[in-house]
Phi, psi and omega in degrees: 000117164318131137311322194289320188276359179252336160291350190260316195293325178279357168267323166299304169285008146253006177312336216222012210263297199312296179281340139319264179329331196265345171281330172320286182305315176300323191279354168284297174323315203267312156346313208266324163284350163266319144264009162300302180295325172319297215277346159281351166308294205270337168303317183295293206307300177275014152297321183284291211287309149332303170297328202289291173328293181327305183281345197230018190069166169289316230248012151297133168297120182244116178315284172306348170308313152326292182312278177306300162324346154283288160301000158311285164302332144306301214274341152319295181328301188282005169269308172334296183285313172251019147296318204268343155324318206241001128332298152327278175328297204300297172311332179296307197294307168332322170305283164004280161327352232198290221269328170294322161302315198298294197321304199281341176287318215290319199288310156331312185255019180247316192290341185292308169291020166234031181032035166260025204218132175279131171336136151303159175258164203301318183317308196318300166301000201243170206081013149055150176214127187260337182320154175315292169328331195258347181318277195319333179286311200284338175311290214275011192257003175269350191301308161332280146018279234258337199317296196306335163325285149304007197268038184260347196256073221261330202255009165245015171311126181240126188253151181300100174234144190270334205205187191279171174269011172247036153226107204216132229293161153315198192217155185268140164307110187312122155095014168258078209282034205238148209261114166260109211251117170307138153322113196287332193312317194292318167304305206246000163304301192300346198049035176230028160214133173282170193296334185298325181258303188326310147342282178287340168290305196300006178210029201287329161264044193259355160282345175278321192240053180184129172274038107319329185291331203272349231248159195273156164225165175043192183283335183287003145065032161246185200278197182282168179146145193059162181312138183211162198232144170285146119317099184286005158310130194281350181219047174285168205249326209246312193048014159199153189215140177268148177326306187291311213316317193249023173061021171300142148219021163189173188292130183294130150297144204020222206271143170229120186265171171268169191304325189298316187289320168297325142306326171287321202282320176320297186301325172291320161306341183270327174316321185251018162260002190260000000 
């Protein structure tokens, strides 16, 4: 394998990353001024009931009190529907990351073993990072790690994934190994996808074409799909887990371990109080 044609593929297929993220982002920005003007919405609504109170006591009947407790509670939903919209976005870009480091760690370990490539260094690997952030770096330099372990088991190979599967790539182009991602800006621009199909078109064929998509996750030992969370364990066994397997309904704050993982630190921890 040419090193030079496999730096051209990977340039090719992130050429188009910029303007992804930067359309994201933007839609995050314009997200982000729309709850803001709700909670002064609903901030207002409830100062008149406030005021209300004040001048005339609790135990007055406020004619309009219904009426602001309904909008109040609308305009909450929709601060609501758009934290998680832009939960989504935020999880699209982490896929985005993660399947291209996996692709360039996999490209990385083919030139090493056909010796064009000189060994990574040890340093590279060593340290644990626990943060949320580094999950994805550390999935794929640990990945390395694991290979041999794994390799009797191929279909238990665990690849670095950031998000749930009902956000999922465009499908390659035929006679092509180069990834053609659509523009989401242009998509939504045309106005004929809401962000929920727009999603779903951008990745609706990466398990027909891409082997990683094949690879089992969590304990129930299926492939990726529906919303799924990293493990911050520097030595989980599974490191992505689907919501129901661990009773999750919405993305954990800060570092989160799976049980298995939660059960080891315990025993060490009781080890190093003896």
């Amino acid at each position: 394998m040419d090193p030079s044609l496999l730096l051209d593929q990977m340039l090719q297929d992130v050429s188009n990353l910029p303007a992804e993220f930067r359309y994201m982002l933007e839609e995050v920005g314009l997200e982000d001024e729309q709850c803001l003007e709700l909670r002064k919405r609903y901030q207002q609504k409830e100062g008149i009931l406030h005021k209300y109170i004040k001048q005339n006591g609790s135990l007055a009947a406020n004619p309009k009190e219904d009426e602001l407790l309904a909008e109040v509670e609308q305009s909450m939903a929709q601060v609501r529907e758009l934290q998680e919209e832009k939960c989504q976005r935020a999880n699209t870009i982490l896929f985005l990351v993660s399947r291209h480091l996996n692709k360039l760690q996999q490209n990385i370990i083919m030139l090493e073993e056909d010796g064009l490539l000189a060994p990574a260094e040890d340093e590279m690997e060593s340290g644990p990072d626990f943060s949320r952030e580094s999950s994805v770096v550390g999935s794929t330099v640990s990945e390395r790690k694991r290979k041999a372990a794994s390799e009797d088991h191929p279909r238990r190979k665990k690849q670095s994934r950031s998000m749930s599967n009902t956000h999922r790539e465009k499908s390659y182009n035929k006679g092509d190994d180069t990834a053609d991602v659509k523009s989401p800006a242009s998509t939504e621009r045309e106005g004929t996808l809401d962000l929920q199909n727009y999603q779903e078109e951008l990745f609706s064929s990466m398990n027909d074409n891409e082997k990683e998509d094949q690879n089992l996750y969590c304990f129930c030992q299926r492939v990726s799909f529906g919303e799924m969370v990293a493990c911050d364990g520097p030595n989980c066994k599974y490191e992505w887990f689907h919501y129901e397997c661990v009773n999750l309904t919405e993305p954990p704050k800060g570092t989160w371990y799976c049980p298995d993982c939660k059960q080891e630190m315990s025993k060490k921890l009781k080890k190093k109080k003896q």
